[in-house]
C-alpha positions as CSV (number, residue, x, y, z in Angstrom):
1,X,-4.9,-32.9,46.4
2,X,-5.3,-35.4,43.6
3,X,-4.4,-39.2,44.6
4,X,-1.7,-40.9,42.1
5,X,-2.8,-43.8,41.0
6,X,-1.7,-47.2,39.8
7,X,-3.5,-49.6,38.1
8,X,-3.5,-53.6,37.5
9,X,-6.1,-55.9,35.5
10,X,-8.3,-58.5,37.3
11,X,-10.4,-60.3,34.4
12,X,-13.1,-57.8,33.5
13,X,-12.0,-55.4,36.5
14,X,-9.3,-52.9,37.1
15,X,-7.8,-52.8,40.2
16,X,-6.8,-49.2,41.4
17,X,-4.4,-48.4,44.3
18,X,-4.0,-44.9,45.1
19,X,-0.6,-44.3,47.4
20,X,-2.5,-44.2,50.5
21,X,-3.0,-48.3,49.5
22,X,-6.9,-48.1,49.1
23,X,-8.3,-50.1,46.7
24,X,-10.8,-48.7,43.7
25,X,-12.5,-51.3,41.6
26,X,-13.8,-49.8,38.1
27,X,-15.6,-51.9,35.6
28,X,-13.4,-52.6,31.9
29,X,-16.3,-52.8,30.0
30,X,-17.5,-49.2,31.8
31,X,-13.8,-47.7,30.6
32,X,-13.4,-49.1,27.6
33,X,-16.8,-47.5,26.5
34,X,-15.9,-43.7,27.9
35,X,-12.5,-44.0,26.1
36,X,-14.4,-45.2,22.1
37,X,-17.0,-42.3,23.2
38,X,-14.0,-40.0,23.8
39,X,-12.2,-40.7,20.7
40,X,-15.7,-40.5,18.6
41,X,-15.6,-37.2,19.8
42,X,-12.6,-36.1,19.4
43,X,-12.9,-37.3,15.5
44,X,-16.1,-35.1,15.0
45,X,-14.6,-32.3,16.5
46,X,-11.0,-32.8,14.8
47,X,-11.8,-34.3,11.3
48,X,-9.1,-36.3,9.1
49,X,-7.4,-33.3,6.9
50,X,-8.2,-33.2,3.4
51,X,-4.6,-34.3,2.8
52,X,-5.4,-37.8,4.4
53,X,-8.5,-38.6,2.8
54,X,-8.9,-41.1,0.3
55,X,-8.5,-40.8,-3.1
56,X,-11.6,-42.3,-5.1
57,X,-10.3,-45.1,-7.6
58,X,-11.1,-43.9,-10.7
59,X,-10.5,-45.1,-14.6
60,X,-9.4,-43.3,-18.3
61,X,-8.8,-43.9,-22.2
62,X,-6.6,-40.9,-23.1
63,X,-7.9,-40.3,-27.2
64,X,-5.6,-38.3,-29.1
65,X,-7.1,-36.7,-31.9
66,X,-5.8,-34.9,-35.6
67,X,-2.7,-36.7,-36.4
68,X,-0.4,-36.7,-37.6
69,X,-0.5,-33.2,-36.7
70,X,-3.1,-30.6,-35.3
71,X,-0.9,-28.2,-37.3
72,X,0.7,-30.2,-39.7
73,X,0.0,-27.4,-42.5
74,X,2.5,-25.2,-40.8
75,X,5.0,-28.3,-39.7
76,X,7.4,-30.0,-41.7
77,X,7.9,-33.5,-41.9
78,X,10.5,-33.6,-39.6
79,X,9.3,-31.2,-37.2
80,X,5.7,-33.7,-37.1
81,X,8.1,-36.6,-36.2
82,X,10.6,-35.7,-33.6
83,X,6.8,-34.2,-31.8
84,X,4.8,-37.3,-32.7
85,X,8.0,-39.3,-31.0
86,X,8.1,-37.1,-27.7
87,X,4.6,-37.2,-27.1
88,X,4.4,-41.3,-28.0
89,X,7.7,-41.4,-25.4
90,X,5.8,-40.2,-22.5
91,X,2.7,-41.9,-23.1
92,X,5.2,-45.4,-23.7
93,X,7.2,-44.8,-20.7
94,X,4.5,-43.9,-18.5
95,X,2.6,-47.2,-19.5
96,X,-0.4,-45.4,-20.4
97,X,-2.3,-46.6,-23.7
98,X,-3.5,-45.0,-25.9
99,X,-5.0,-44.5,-29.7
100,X,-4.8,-41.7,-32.2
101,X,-7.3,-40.3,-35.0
102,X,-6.3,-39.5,-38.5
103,X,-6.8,-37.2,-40.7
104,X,-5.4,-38.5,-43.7
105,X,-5.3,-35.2,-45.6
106,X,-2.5,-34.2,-43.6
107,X,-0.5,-36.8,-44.9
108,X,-0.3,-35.3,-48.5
109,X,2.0,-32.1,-48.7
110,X,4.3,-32.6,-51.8
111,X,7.5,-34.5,-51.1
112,X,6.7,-35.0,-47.4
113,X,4.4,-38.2,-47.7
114,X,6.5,-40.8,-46.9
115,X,7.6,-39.2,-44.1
116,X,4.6,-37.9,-42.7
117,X,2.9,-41.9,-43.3
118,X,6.2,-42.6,-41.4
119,X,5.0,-40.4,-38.5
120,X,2.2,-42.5,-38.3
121,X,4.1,-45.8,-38.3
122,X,5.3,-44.3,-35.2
123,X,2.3,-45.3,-33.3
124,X,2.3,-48.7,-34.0
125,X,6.1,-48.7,-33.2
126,X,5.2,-48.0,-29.8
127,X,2.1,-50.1,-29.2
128,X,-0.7,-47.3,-29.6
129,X,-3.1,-48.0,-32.4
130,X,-5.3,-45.7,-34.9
131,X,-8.3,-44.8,-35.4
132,X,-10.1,-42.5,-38.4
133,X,-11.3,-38.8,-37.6
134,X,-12.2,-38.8,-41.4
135,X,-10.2,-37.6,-43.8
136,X,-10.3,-34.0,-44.2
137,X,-12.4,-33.1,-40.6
138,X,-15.6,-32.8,-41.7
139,X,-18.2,-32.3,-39.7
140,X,-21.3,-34.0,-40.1
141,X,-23.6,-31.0,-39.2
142,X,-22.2,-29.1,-41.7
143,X,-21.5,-30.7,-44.6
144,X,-24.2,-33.8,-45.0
145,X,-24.8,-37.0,-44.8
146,X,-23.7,-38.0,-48.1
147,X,-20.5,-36.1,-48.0
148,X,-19.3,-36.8,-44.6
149,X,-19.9,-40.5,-45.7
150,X,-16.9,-39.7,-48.4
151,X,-15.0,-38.1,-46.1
152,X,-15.3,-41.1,-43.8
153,X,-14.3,-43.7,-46.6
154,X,-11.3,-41.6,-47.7
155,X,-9.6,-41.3,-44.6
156,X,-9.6,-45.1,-44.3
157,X,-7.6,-46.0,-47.2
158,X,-3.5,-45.3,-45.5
159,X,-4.4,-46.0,-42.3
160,X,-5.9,-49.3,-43.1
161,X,-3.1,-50.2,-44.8
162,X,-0.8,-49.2,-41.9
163,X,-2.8,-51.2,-39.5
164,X,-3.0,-54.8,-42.1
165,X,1.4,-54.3,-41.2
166,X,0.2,-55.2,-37.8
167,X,-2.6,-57.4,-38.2
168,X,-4.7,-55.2,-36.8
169,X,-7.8,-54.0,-38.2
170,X,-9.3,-50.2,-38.1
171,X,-11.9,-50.4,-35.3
172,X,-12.9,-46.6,-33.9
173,X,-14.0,-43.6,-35.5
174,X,-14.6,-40.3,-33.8
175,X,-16.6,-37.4,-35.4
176,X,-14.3,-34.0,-35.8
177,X,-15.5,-31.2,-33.6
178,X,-17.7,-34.4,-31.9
179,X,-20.7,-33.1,-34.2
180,X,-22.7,-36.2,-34.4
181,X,-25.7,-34.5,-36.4
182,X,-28.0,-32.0,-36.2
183,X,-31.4,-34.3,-36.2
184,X,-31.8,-37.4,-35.2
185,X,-32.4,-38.9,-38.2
186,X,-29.3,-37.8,-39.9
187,X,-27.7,-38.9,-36.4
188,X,-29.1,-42.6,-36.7
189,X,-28.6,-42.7,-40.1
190,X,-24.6,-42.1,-39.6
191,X,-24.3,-44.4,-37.3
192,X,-25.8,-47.5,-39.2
193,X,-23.5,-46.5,-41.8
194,X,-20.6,-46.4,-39.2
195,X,-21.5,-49.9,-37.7
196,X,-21.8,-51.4,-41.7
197,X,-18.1,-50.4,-42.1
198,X,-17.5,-52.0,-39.1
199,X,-16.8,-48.6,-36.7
200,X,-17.4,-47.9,-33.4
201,X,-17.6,-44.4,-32.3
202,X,-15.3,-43.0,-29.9
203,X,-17.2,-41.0,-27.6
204,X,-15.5,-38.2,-25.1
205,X,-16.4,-37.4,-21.6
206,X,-13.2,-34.8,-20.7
207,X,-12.2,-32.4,-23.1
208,X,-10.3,-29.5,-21.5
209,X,-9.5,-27.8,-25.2
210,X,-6.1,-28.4,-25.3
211,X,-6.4,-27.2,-29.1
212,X,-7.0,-23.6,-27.8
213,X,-4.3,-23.5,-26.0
214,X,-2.0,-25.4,-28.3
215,X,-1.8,-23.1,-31.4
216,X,-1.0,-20.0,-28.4
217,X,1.9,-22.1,-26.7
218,X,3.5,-23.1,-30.2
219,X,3.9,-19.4,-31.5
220,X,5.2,-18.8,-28.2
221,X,8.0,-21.4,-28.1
222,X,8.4,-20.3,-32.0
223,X,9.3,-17.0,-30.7
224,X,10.8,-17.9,-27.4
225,X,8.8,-16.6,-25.2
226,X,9.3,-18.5,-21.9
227,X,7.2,-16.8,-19.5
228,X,4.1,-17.0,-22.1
229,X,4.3,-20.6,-22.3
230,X,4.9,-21.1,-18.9
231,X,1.8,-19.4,-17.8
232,X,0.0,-21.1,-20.6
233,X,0.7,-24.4,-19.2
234,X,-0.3,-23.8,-15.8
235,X,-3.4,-22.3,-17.0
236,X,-4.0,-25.3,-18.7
237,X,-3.5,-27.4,-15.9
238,X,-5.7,-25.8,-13.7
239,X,-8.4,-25.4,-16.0
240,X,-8.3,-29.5,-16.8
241,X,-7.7,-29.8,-12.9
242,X,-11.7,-28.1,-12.5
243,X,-12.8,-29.8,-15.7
244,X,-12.6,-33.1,-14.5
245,X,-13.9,-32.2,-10.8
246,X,-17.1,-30.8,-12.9
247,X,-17.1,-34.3,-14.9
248,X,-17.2,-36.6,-12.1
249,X,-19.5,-34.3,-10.0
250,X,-21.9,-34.4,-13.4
251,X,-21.6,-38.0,-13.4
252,X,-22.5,-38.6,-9.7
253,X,-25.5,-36.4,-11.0
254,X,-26.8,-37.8,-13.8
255,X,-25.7,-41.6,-13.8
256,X,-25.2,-42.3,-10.2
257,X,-21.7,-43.1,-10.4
258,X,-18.5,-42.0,-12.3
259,X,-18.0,-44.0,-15.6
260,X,-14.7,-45.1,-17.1
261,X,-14.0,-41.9,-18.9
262,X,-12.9,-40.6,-22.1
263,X,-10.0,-38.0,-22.3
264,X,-9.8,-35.9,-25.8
265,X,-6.2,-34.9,-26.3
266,X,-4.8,-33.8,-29.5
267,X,-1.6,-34.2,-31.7
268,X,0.5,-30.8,-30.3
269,X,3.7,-29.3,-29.1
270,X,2.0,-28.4,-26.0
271,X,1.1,-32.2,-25.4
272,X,4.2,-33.6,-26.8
273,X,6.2,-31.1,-24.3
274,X,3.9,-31.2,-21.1
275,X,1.7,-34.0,-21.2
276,X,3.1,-35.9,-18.2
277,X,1.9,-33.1,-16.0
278,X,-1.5,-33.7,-16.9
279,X,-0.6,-37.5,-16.2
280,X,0.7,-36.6,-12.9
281,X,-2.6,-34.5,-12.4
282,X,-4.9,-37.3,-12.8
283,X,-3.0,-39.9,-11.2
284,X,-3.5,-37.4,-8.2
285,X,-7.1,-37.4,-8.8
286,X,-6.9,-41.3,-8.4
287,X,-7.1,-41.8,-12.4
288,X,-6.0,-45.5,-13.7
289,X,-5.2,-45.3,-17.4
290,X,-6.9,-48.4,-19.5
291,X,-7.6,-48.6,-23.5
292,X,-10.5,-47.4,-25.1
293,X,-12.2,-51.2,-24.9
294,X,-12.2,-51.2,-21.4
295,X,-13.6,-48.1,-20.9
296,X,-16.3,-48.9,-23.9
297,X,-17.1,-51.8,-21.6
298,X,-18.8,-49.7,-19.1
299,X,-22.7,-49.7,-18.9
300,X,-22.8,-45.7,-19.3
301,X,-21.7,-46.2,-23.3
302,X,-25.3,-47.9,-23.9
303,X,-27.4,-45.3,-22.1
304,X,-30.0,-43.9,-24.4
305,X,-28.7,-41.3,-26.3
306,X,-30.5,-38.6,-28.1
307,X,-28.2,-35.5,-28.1
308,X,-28.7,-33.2,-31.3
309,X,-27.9,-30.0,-31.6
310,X,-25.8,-27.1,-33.7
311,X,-22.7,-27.7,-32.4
312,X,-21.2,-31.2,-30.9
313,X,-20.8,-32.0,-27.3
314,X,-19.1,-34.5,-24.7
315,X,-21.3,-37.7,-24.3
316,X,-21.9,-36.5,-20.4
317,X,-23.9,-33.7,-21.9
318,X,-25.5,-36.0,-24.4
319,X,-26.6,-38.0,-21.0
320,X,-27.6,-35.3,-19.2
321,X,-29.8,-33.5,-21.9
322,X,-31.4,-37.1,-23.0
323,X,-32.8,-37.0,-19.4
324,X,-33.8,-33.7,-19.2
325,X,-31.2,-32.9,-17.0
326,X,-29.6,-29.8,-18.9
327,X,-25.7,-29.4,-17.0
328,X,-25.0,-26.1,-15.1
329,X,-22.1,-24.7,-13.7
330,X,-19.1,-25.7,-16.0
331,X,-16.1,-24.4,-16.0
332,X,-15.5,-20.8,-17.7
333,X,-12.8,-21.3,-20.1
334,X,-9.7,-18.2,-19.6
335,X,-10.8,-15.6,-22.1
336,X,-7.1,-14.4,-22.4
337,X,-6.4,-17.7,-24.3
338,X,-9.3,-17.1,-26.5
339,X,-8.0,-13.6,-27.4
340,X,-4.8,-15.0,-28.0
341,X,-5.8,-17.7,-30.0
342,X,-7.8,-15.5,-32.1
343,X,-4.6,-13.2,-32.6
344,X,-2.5,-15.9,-33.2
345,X,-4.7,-17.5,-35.8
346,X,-5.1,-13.6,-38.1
347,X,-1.5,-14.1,-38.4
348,X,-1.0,-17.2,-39.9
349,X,-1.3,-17.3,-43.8
């Protein structure tokens, strides 16, 4: 039969009585050491839950790209407003800045023009500010140098203006369909003629094509269909939910550490109506939202960078493929959408 025991500290000894009064001396230092080795192990054999674990600190710009409107041909004036002030809301409420690209073609649909310039005003009304995404979204790899150039200086001419209101000046400029050039010496020669007009580029490092699903979700909610834009939005979620855990697992990769990143949003119903999902989502990822200079501060954004190709890319890719490091493994976008999208786009006049 097993003793009970009491037990009282002497110094660096513990005393010991069982009820029989004899007296057991056992060293502290000799128990204190079994009990750390017993909890060791029970933490190897019971790790912390997933649930418990730390969430890495982490930092964003969120970019918002083809205002006033991604599909301001089909929207009226009005219609580009009250979603330009939802969206702007969220992103105001929820302290999380921002800056939008223009496309300054959009602006000019006959007796609309005001208005739609209005739309921009917005922006500034809340504290964002505006960048140019040239004027009609050209891309540079398919139009050319001297023509993108054109494109570049015309979509300065409103939003400059709108800016001066402020006393603010037009700073960023980020290439439609992020083609930056399809040789390196139409690439370098853009961007000296970028810096003389005193641009930086905006790069991008998440993009989880929001546009795709966008134009799907809109003629959804045009024809009120509520379990086809439900399902569009979680899809969405979860497919930015994996692009960002491929992002910062290709950044770990190829720099060595996860940069301030760069999220590519654009000007749409489905952003204006679900975009503080996708907030929530990254706060839970441990995301900070900052403004485009801070996240331009980081080292990553002066890396070499020699990225060419058919067809533009995020600047993690441009990393990667400068090194030699090609990136496997992304994320396979939902064909469904795609089919959809392609549907919904041989409808529209």
């Amino acid at each position: 039969m097993t003793a009970e025991r009491t037990g009282t500290r002497h110094g660096s000894l513990m005393v010991v009585a069982d009820k029989q009064g004899a007296m057991l001396e056992v060293s502290l230092h000799t128990l204190t050491t079994s009990i750390l080795i017993l909890a060791a192990a029970t933490v190897l054999l019971n790790p912390v839950p997933a649930m418990f674990a730390q969430t890495p600190e982490r930092q964003v710009a969120v970019t918002i790209d083809d205002l006033p409107a991604a599909g301001a041909k089909s929207m009226t004036a009005v219609a580009i407003k009250e979603m330009t002030a939802k969206l702007l809301t969220t992103l105001r409420d929820q302290q999380v800045p921002a800056i939008g690209f223009v496309n300054e073609r959009k602006l000019y649909q006959f007796g609309e023009v005001d208005e739609r310039i209005n739309a921009l005003r917005l922006w500034l009304d809340f504290g964002f500010e505006l960048g140019n995404h040239t004027f009609a979204h050209s891309s540079l790899n398919r139009v050319g140098l001297q023509a993108w150039e054109d494109d570049v200086i015309q979509g300065e001419n409103v939003t400059r203006l709108l800016l001066a209101e402020r006393n603010m000046r037009l700073r960023y400029f980020r290439h439609p369909f992020l083609d930056t050039g399809r040789d390196l010496e139409t690439r370098r020669h853009a961007e000296a003629f970028l810096v003389a007009r005193g641009y930086r580029v905006a790069p991008v490092t998440l993009d989880a094509w929001d546009w795709m699903y966008a134009g799907v979700y809109e003629d959804a909610k045009k024809r009120g269909d509520n379990a086809l834009q439900q399902q569009l939005v979680s899809s969405y979620l979860s497919y930015s939910d994996a692009v960002f855990g491929f992002a910062e697992d290709l950044s770990r990769r190829v720099l060595g550490y996860e940069p301030r990143q760069v999220l590519l949003l654009h000007a749409n119903q489905l952003e204006a109506d679900h975009v503080a999902k996708l907030l929530d989502l990254m706060r839970k990822r441990g995301y900070r939202f900052i403004t485009l200079d801070n996240a331009l501060s980081d080292q990553a954004y002066s890396l070499p960078d020699t990225f060419v190709a058919e067809e533009g890319s995020d600047w993690l890719e441009h990393w990667a493929i400068t090194q030699g490091k090609p990136p496997q493994g992304a994320p396979v976008f939902p064909q469904w959408v795609i089919e959809r999208s392609k549907a919904v786009r041989q409808t529209q006049p």
